[in-house]
N, C-alpha and C positions, 0 to 999 in steps of 0.2 A: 747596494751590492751590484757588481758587475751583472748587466742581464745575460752577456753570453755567458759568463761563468755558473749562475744560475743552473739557465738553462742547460750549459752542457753536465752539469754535475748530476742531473735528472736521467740522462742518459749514457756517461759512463758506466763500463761492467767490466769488473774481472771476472775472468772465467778460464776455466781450464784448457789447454794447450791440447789442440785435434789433428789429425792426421791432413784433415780440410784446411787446416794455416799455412802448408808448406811451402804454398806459393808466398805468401805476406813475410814467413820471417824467409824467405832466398830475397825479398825484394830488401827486405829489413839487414841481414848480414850484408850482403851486395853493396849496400850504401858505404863506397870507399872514401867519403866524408867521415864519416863513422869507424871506420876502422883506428884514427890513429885516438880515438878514446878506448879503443878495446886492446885486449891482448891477442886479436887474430893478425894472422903475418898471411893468409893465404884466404878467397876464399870458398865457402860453403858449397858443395854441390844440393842440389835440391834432394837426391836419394838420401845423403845425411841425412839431412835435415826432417824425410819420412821419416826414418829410421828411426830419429830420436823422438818422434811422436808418438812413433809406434811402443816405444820400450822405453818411453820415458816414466821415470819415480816419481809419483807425486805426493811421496809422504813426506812432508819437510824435513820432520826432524829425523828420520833414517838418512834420508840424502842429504841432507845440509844445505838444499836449495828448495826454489820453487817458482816456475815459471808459468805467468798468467801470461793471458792474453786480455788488451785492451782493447775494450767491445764497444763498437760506438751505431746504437738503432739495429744490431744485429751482424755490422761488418768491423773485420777486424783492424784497429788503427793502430796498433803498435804491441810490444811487448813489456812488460815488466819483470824481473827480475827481482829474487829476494836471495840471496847465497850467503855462502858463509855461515850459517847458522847457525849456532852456539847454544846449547839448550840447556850449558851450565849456566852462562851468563849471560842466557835470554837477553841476545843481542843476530845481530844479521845487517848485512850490508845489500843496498838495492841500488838499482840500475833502472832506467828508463830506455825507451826508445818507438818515438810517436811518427808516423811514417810520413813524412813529407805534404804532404797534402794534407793531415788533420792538426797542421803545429800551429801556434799562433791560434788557438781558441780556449784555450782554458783544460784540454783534456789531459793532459799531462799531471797539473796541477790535483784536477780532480782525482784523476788514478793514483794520485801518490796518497792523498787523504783518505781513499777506499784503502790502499797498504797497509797503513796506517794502522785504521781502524782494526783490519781482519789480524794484521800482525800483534795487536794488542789484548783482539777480544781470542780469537783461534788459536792461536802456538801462543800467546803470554810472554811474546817479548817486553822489554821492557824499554827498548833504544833500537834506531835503526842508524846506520850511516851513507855515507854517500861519498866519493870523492870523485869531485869536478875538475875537469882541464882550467885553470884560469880563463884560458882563452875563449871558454865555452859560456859566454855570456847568459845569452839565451838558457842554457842547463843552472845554472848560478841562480839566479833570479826566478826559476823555474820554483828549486826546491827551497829557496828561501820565501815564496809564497805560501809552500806547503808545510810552513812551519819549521824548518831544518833551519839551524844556527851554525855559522860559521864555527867550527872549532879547531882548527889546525891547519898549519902551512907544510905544504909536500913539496920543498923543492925540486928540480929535476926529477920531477917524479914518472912523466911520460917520456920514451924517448919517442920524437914526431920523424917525418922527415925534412920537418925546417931545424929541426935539434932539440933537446931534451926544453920541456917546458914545465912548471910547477902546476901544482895542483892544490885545489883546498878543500878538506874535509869538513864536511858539513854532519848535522848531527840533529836527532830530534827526539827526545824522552816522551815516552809515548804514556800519559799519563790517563 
């Protein structure tokens, strides 16, 4: 086994979304890399971004989302997303986003198999999904470590500003 992965799987954490993150997700939305996987056209002010910490729902299945924060030795390295939530068909779609400085170490990977797990043991999903930019290598590869199987092709599925590019939907049964 990979020893950083190992080891970083020893110290990834999800944990819940604090009023103290709002510099990490303005540094996290802000990343105009990042925008053309997302559906933001403008972005975030940092009061938002309190705001939503502040008065943020963190009962999945009421809100139909759930936003952690990935914890790495106590500092925050990125976010995870769980949305969409489906509590008839115990299914949801998740998102990642690992801040620049902690990519290329295995936390990502990690945090999606902590998802994973909380998604299968805590709300009783039974499927998560995921859809990737093709072009998003790195993201591709990411969640087909964490166990996610390609299952579908989304043509012009993003519109970029280099032009609309496919996407593919990945998929993992959470057994």
């Amino acid at each position: 086994m990979n020893k950083e992965l190992s080891l970083c799987a020893l110290c990834v954490r999800l944990r819940a979304l604090e009023p103290e993150d709002t510099d990490m997700m303005f540094a996290a939305e802000s990343d105009e890399a990042a925008w053309k996987y997302s559906d933001y056209l403008a972005p975030l002010s940092r009061e938002l971004l309190r705001h939503y910490a502040l008065t943020y729902d963190a009962d999945p299945l009421r809100s139909g989302q759930l936003r952690l924060i990935v914890d790495i030795d106590g500092s925050p390295a990125g976010i995870l997303d769980i949305f969409d939530i489906s509590p008839r068909h115990l299914r949801a779609d998740i998102g990642i986003y690992i801040l620049p400085e902690f990519r290329g170490k295995g936390i990502a990977t990690a945090a999606l198999e902590e998802a994973k797990s909380y998604c299968r043991i805590r709300l009783g999903l039974h499927q998560l999904t995921a859809t990737v930019a093709n072009s998003n290598l790195f993201a591709l590869n990411t969640f087909k470590k964490a166990n996610f199987s390609p299952t579908g092709y989304r043509p012009d599925w993003l519109r970029t500003p280099e032009g609309y590019e496919a996407a593919t939907l990945l998929s993992s049964i959470l057994l």
